[in-house]
N, C-alpha and C positions, 0 to 999 in steps of 0.2 A: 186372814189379815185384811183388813179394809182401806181398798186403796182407792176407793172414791174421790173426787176431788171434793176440796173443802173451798166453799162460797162464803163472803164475807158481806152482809147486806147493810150498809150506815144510811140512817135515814130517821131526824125527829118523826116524820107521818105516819103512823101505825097501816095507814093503807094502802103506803107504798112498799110497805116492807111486806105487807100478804101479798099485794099483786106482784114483786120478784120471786114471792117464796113459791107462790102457786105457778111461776112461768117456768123455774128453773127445778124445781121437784120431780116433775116426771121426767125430765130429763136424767135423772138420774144422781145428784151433785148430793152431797150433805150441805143445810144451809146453813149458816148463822145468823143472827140478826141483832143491830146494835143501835138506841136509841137517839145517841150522839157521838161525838170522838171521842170525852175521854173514855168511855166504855165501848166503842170500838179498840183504841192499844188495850185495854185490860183484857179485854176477851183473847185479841192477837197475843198475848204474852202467855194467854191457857193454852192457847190452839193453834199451833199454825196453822196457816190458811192458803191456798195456792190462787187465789181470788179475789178483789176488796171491789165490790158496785158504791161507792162514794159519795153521796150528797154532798155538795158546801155550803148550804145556809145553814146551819146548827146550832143550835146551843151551846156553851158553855166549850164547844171548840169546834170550831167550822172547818168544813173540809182539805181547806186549804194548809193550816197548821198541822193535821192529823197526815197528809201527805209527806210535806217537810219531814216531823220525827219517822216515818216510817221510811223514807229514804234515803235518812243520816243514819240509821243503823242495818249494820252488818249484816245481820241476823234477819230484816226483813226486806233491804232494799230492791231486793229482786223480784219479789211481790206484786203483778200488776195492779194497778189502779186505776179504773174507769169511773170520771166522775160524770154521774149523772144529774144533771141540773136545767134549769129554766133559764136559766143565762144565754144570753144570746150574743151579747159587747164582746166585742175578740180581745178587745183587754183583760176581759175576765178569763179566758181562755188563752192568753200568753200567761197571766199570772198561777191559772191551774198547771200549765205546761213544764212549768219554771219553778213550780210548789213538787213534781215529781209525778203530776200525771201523767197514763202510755195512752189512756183514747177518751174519747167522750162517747157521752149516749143523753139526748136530749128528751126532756118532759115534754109531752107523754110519751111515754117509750114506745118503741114498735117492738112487739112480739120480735117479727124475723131478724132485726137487726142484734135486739139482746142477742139472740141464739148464734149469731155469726163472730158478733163480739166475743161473746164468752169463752166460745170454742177454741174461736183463733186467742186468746191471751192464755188461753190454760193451755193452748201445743207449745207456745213460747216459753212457759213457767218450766212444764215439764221437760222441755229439750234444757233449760238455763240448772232445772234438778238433777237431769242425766250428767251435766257437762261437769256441775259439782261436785257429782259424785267417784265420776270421774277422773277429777282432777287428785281428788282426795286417796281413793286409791291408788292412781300413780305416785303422790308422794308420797304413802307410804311403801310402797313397792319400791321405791328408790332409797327411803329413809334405812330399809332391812337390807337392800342393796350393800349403801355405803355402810350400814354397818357390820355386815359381812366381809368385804372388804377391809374393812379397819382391821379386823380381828386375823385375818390371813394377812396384812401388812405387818400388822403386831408378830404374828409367830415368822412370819421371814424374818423380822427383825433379829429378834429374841435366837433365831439357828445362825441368822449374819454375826450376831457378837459370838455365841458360843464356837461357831467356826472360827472368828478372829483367835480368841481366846486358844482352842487348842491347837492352832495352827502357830500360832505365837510363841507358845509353851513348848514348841520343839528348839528353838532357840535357848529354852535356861535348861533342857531337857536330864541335861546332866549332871544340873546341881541340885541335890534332891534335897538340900533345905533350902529352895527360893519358894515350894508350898506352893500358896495362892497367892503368892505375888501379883503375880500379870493382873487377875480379878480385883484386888484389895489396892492395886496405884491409880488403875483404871478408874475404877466410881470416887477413889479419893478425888482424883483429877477431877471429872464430873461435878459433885460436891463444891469444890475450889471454885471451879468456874462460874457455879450457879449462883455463890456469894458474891462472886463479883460483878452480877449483875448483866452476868453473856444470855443470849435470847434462847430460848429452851431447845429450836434447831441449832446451834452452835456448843449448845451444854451434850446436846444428846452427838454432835461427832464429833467432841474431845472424848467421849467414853469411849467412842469407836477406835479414834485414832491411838488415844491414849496405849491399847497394850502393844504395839507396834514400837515401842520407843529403846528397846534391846535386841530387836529382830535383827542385827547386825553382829551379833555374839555369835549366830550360828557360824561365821568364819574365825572366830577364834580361837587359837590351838588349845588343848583341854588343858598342858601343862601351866598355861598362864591362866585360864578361866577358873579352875581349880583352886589354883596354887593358894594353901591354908597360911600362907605367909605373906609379909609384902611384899609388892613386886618390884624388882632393880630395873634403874632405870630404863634399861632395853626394852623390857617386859611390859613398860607404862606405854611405851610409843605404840606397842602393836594394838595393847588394851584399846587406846583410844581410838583406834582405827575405826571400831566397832560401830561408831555411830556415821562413820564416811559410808561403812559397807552397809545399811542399814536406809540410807539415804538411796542408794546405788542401790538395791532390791528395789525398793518400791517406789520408782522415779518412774514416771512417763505415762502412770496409769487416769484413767479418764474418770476413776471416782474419787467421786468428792473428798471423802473421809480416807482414803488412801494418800491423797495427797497431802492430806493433812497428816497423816502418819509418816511421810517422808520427814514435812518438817519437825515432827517430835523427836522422829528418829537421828536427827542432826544437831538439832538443838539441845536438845535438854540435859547436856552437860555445860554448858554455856552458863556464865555467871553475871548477875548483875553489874561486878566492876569491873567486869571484861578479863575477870583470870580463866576462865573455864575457857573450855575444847569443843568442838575443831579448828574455831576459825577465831576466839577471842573477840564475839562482839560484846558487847557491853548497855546494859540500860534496856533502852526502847528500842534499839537495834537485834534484839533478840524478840519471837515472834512470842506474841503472848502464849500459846500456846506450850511453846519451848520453857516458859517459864513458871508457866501453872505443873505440867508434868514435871519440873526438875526437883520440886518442894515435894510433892507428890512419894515420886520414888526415892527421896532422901529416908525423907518419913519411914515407909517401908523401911526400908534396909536399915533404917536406925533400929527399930522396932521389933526383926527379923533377925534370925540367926542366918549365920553367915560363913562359908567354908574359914573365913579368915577372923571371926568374930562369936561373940555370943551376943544375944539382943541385949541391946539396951533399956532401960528401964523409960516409963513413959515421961517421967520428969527432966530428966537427962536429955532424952531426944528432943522436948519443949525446951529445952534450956540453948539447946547444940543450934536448932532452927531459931530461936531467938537473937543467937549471937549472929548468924547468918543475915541478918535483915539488913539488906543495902549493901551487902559485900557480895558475900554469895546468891540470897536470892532480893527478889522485886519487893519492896515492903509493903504495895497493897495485896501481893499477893500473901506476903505473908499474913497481912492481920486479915484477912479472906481465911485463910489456914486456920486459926483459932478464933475467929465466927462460926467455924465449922467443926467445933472440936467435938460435940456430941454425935454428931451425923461422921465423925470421922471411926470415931470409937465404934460407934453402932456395926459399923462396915468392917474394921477392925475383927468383930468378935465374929461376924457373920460369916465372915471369909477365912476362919480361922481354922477350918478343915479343908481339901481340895474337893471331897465328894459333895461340899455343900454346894446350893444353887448359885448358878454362874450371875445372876442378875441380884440387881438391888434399887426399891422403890427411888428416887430421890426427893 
């Protein structure tokens, strides 16, 4: 590989361009050589060059403008340039300075001075090449980093729900037609939320929070939890307990999405006009959340067989959440709900065995 440096020589005078090529050859350098500026950038755009010896009086583009484009772009700004000229006016020389030249060398040249000039701007190039290179490695060393990281964030993620999920599912544990309940209210919820416009960290910890929203049944006696009939009024008061005890488990904890699964857990029997349980709030006094999840697992349970039921047909249960709008549940959440009714369905069929996968795209 040839890793010569590459010399860049601009100069209209056919005899100053031999007298560099012949000074700076045994040295060692590959030269280039370029009649004027616009055919110095052409040449620079074939070959980069870690070098430019610069004339300003030119032709058809003088050294000064050929400095300028080469230190408005990216790609060459780092390129020393020593311009070499007759100029003596230090006007001329704040204007070359100001145009993006790094040193001068005046006509006629001194052999020893080229040779110090050259040296010293090509150590500078190639420490500003090393630094690039450098740089460029570390981000990508970082870029494979973070996205390594991503990928181990993602599969914590992905065992943090399936934990939720079967850690959840010891609460319906005993009703062996609630299926993939927990999975199917979960991303419904999710879904819901996403319609209505929640930011993609709040869509993705209703999915979390969401199966937590029955984890208060596990203190329910199985005669009531069971029971293939309805339940007498005794039987209703303890029912509803389930979401106080549910509250009461997962109270006091320091993550995020847990705590939001307290308030699903308390809420989501809670009704728009304030008929629902535990506490009868009403409207905007119930936490959005509580009332995305309560549409949610209606849905479900409509939908699903039931120790006390057989499922309902999909028109029926669109009809039951229909009449529900403004009574029972929030009405933007409802038409959220059928904005969503393909991505409901889809989840629906996905989730319609337990051994299928615990996750779903949204």
């Amino acid at each position: 590989m040839n890793t010569k440096p590459k010399i860049l020589v601009v100069d209209d005078e056919s005899r100053n361009l031999r007298l560099m090529e012949a000074l700076l050859l045994p040295l060692g350098y590959d030269i280039l050589l370029a009649r004027d500026g616009v055919e110095a950038l052409e040449k620079i755009q074939e070959t980069p060059v870690d070098l430019i010896l610069l004339d300003i009086m030119m032709p058809k583009m003088d050294g000064f403008e050929v400095a300028r484009r080469l230190k408005a772009d990216d790609d060459t700004k780092i390129i020393p340039i020593v311009m070499v000229t007759a100029l003596q006016d230090v006007a001329d020389r704040i204007k070359a300075l100001e145009s993006g030249a790094d040193d001068f060398l005046t006509k006629p040249v001194d052999k020893i001075e080229v040779y110090a000039r050259v040296a010293s701007l090509l150590k500078v190039k190639a420490y500003n090449d090393h630094m690039i290179d450098y740089q460029k490695k570390l981000e990508s060393e970082v870029a494979e980093r973070t996205k390594e990281l991503r990928k181990a964030f993602e599969k914590i993620k992905v065992s943090s729900l399936e934990t939720i999920y079967r850690l959840t599912r010891a609460s319906e544990y005993k009703d062996e037609d609630t299926g993939a309940h927990i999975q199917r209210m979960s991303n419904y919820s999710a879904v819901i939320a996403q319609a209505m416009g929640l930011n993609e960290r709040t869509v993705e910890s209703i999915l979390y929070a969401a199966p937590m929203h029955d984890v208060g049944k596990i203190g329910i006696p199985d005669k009531i939890l069971l029971k293939p009939g309805k339940l007498d009024p005794d039987e209703w008061v303890i029912m509803k307990q389930h979401t106080l005890m549910g509250g009461r488990i997962l109270e006091g904890s320091h993550a995020g999405f847990i705590r939001l699964g307290e308030t699903v857990a308390v809420t989501h029997h809670e009704k728009w006009d304030g008929t629902g349980y535990p506490k009868g709030l009403k409207g905007k006094n119930i936490p959005l959340v509580g009332r995305i999840v309560a549409i949610a697992d209606v849905f479900d349970a409509l939908t699903s067989k039931r120790p006390y039921k057989e499922p309902f047909s999909l028109e029926k249960s669109y009809e039951i959440i229909k009449e529900g709008r403004g009574t029972h549940f929030d009405p933007d959440v409802v038409d959220a709900f059928f904005a969503s009714e393909e991505k409901l369905l889809a989840i629906k069929e996905k989730f319609r065995d337990e051994h299928e996968s615990l996750l779903i795209r949204l």
